[in-house]
N, C-alpha and C positions, 0 to 999 in steps of 0.2 A: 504580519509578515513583512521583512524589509526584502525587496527587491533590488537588487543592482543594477539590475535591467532599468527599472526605474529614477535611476541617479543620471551620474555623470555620462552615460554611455548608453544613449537610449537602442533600445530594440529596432526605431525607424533604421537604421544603419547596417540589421542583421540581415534584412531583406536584399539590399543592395551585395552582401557579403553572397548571401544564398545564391542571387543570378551570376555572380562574377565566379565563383567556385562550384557551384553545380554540387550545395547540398539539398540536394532537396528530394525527398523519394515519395512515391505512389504511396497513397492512404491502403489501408487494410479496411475488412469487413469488422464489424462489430460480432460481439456474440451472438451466435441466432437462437432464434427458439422463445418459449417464457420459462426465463432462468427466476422466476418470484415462483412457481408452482412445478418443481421439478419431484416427480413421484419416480422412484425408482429401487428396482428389487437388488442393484448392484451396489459392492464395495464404494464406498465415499472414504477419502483421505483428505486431511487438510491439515495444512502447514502453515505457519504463522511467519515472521518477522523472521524475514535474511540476512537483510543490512551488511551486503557484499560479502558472508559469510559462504564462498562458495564450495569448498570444501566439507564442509558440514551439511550444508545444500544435498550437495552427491551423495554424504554418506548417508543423510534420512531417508533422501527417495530408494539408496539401495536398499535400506533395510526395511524399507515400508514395499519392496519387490515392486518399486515402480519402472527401475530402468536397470538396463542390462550393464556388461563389462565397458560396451564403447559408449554409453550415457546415452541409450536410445531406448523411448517407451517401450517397457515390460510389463507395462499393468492390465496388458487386456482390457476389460471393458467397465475397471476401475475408472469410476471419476476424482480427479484431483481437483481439490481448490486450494489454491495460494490466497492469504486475505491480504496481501499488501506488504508493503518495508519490505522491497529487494534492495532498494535505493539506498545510500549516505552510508559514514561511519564505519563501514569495513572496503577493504581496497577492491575488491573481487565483483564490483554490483555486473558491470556490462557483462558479466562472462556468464551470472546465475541469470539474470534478463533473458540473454539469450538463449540460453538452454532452456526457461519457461517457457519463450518465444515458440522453440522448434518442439517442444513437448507437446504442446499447442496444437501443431499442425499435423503431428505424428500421432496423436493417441486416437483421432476419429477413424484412423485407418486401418485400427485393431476393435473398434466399437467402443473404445472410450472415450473422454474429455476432460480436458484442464479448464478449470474458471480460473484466470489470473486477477485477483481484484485489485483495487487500487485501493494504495494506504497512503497517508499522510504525506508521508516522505518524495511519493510518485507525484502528489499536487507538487508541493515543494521548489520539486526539481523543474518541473515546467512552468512554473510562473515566475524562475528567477532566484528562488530563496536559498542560496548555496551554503549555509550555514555549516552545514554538519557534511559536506563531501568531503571525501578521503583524497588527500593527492593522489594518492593509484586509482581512484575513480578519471580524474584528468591524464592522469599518464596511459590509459585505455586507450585515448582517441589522440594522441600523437599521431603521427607519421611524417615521413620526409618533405612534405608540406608544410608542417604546421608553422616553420619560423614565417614562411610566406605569408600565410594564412594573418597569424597573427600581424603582420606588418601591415598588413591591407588595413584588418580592423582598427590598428593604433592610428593608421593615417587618416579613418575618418573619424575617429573618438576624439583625436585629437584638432581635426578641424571642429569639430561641434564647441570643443571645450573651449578654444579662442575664439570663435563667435561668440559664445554666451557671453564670456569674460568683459570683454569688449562691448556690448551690448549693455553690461548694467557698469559700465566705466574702471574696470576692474582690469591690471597687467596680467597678462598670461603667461607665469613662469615655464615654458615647453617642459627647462629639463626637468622640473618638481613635479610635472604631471607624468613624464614619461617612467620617472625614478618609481612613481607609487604605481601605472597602469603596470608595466612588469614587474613588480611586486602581485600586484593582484589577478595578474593575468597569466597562469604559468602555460608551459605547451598543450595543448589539446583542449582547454580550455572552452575558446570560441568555437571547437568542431565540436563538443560536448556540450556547449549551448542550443545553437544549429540542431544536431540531430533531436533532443526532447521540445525542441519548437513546435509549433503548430504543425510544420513543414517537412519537421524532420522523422527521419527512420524511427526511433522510438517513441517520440510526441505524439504522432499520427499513431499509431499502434495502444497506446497507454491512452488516449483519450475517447478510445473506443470499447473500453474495459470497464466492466459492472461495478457498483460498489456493494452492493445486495444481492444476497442471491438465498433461498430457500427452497431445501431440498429435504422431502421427505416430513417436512413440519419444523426443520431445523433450520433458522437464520444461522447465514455468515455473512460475518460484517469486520472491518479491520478494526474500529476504534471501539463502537457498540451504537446504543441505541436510546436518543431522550424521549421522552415522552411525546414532546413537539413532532422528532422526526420520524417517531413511529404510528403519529397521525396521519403522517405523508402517505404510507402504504410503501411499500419495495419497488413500485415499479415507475414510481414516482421520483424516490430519490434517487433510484439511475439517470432515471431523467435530468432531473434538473442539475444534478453534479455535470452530469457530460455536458446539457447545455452551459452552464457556471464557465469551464472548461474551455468551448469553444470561444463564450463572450471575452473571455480573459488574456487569450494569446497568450503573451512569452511574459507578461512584467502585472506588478497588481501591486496598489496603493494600499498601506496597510490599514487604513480609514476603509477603504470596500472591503477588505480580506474580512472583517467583522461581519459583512451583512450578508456575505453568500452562502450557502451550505457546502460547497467545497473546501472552505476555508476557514469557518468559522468554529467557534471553541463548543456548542452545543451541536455540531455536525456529526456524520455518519462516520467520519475518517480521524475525527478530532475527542473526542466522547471518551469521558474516563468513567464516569458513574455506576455503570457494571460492574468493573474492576474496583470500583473503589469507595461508594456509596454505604453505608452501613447495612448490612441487610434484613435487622428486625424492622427499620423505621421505612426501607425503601418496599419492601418486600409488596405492599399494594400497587406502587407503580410500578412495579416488575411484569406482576400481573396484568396491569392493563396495555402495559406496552404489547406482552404476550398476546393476548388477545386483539390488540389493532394490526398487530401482524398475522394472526392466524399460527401461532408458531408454538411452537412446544418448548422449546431450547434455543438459546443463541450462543452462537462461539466466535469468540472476540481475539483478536490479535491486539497490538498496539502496548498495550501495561505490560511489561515482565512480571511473570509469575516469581514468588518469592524462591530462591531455592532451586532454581531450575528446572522445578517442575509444573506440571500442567497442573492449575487450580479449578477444584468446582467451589461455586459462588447459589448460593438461593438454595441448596440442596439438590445442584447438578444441573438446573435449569439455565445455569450460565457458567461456561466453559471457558476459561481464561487461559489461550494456549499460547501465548509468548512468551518464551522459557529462554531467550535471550541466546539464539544460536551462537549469535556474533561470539562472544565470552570478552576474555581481555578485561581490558580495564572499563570499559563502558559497561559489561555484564560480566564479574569475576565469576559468577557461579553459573554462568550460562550453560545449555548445551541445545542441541537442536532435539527437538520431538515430533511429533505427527500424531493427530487422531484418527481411529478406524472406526468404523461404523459397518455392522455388516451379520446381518439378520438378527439383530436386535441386540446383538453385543457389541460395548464402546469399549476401544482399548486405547491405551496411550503407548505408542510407539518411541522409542529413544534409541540410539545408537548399538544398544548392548543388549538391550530387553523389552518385554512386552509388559505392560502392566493393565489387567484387567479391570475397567472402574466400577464392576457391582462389588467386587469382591474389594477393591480398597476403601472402598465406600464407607463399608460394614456399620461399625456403630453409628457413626454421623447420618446415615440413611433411616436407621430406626429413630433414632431422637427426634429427629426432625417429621416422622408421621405426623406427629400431632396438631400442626401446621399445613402440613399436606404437601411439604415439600424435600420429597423424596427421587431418589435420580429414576428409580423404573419410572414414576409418572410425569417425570420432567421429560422423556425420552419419547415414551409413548402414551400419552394421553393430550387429546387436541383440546385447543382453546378453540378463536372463533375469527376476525378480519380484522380492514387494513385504512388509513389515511395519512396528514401532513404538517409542516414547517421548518421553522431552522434556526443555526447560531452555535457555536462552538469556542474552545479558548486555543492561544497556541502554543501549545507546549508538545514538543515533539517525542 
């Protein structure tokens, strides 16, 4: 991961920015409860990969009857889980954030719950990595401040960078640095750094957010699950992501990015091999993964499904639900989806219709008996427990 934070313009200076402008807000509670062993007789919905797609956001959770006319929890005492990627590549992230945010705090009030997970994209954003943000992602956090804002930060990026210069005997062209920091610095920028900081309104908020959660026998996970890190156990890799997380702050050297499990290419957030592992050669590590999670099924965000629709993987024991909301040119065949789960029948939710997965299943569920990997005993028949480690690649 290449950090910015970590270049020219270190994060020391974001801190000074924070006490002189007064971004800095009260930390939130984490998830409570054990979200690794969630047994529950209620509706479960879960939604994959946003990616500032917020209009397609509203239209799923409408048609999945989780929220009403004014975008306020209707799901009763439906649990929602989001696996991750609100962040990057569509303009709209702050606005679906936030409405996961207030989803969040609204559905306990009806007897439901939202697990917001964190995906890839959510590390990304907080260690620095702005690769793939949408300029409507920075034109969010404008406001009549921000020429201010930014001048402050130019004045001490800019005193750093002639120190440095000066230091190892090197001229410091001002205007060649000012000509590229406004190039690379558009409005809302530094207030859009700021807030996903350690310190900031969404940093603080997103760093308290599970990457694992298992409900009913079913892992969810945004990227998937190695072998390594399904030694770890579920309640382990929340752990150690979130501590990853706190140790990390605002910027991260792309030499650590490799060793941590927050960031790494064999990690929980990073992990292609469900999606994309061959499944006659893998199918024994699928199983064993299964079994050190205790889990029956895992459902993966992260991979676009081919075709924009929801894919089953191992004969349904792995659920591949990034159908590429966003669409456009980054996913032409995109559209947004949702899975239901709900007294023992899975459906796949999409804007327009419902599609039931025993019955799409149909021959591919018979073929595959003979192996024993069939979606009724992916669904409902248990394996057995849980441990650890880590590593991942970075491709987003």
């Amino acid at each position: 991961m290449v950090s910015r934070a970590s270049g020219t313009w270190r994060t020391s200076f974001w801190l000074a920015l924070l006490l002189v402008f007064g971004l800095v807000t009260p930390g939130l509670p984490q998830d409570p409860g054990d979200v690794c062993d969630i047994e529950t007789a209620e509706r479960v919905v879960a939604i994959a990969d946003v990616h500032g797609a917020y209009d397609r956001f509203i239209a799923i959770l409408h048609a999945a009857g989780l929220i009403d006319g004014r975008e306020r929890w209707a799901g009763g005492r439906t649990i929602l889980v989001q696996t991750g990627d609100v962040l990057d590549r569509g303009p709209d992230s702050r606005k679906a954030l936030d409405l996961l945010r207030r989803l969040s705090d609204d559905a306990p009030k009806a007897g439901g719950r939202v697990h917001a997970l964190l995906g890839n994209h959510e590390v990304m954003r907080m260690v620095g990595d702005l690769r793939y943000v949408n300029p409507g992602e920075y034109a969010a956090f404008r406001s009549g401040d921000s020429d201010s804002i930014r001048d402050g930060y130019y004045a001490l990026a800019m005193q750093e960078a002639a120190v440095a210069a000066s230091a190892s005997g090197k001229k410091f062209d001002e205007r060649a640095f000012r000509d590229d920091f406004i190039a690379r610095t558009p409005l809302g920028w530094v207030e859009m750094q700021f807030a996903f900081g350690p310190k900031g309104e969404y940093g603080r908020w997103l760093r308290q957010r599970n990457t694992m959660i298992r409900i009913n026998g079913v892992v969810f996970i945004h990227g998937g699950t190695s072998p390594a890190v399904a030694a770890m156990g579920c309640a382990k890799v929340n752990q150690t992501v979130r501590s990853d997380l706190d140790a990390l702050g605002s910027a991260i050297e792309p030499q650590r990015a490799a060793t941590l499990l927050a960031t790494s290419e064999e990690g929980p957030l990073w992990y292609r091999g469900l999606a994309q592992n061959d499944e006659g050669s893998f199918t024994p590590e699928l199983e064993a993964i299964l079994r050190q999670l205790n889990a029956r099924a895992i459902v993966t965000g992260h991979t676009v499904a081919a075709n924009g629709r929801v894919r089953l993987r191992f004969g349904g024991r792995v659920i591949q639900l990034d159908t590429g909301m966003l669409g456009g040119r980054f996913f032409p065949a995109g559209r947004a989806s949702a899975l239901e789960i709900l007294d023992g029948r899975v459906t796949v939710i999409y804007e327009d219709r419902r599609d039931p997965l025993p019955s799409a299943l149909g021959a591919a569920a018979i073929e595959r008996r003979a192996v024993g990997l069939y979606f009724a005993s992916a669904f409902f028949a248990v394996p057995s427990v849980a441990r650890a480690a880590e590593r991942m690649p970075e491709r987003p």
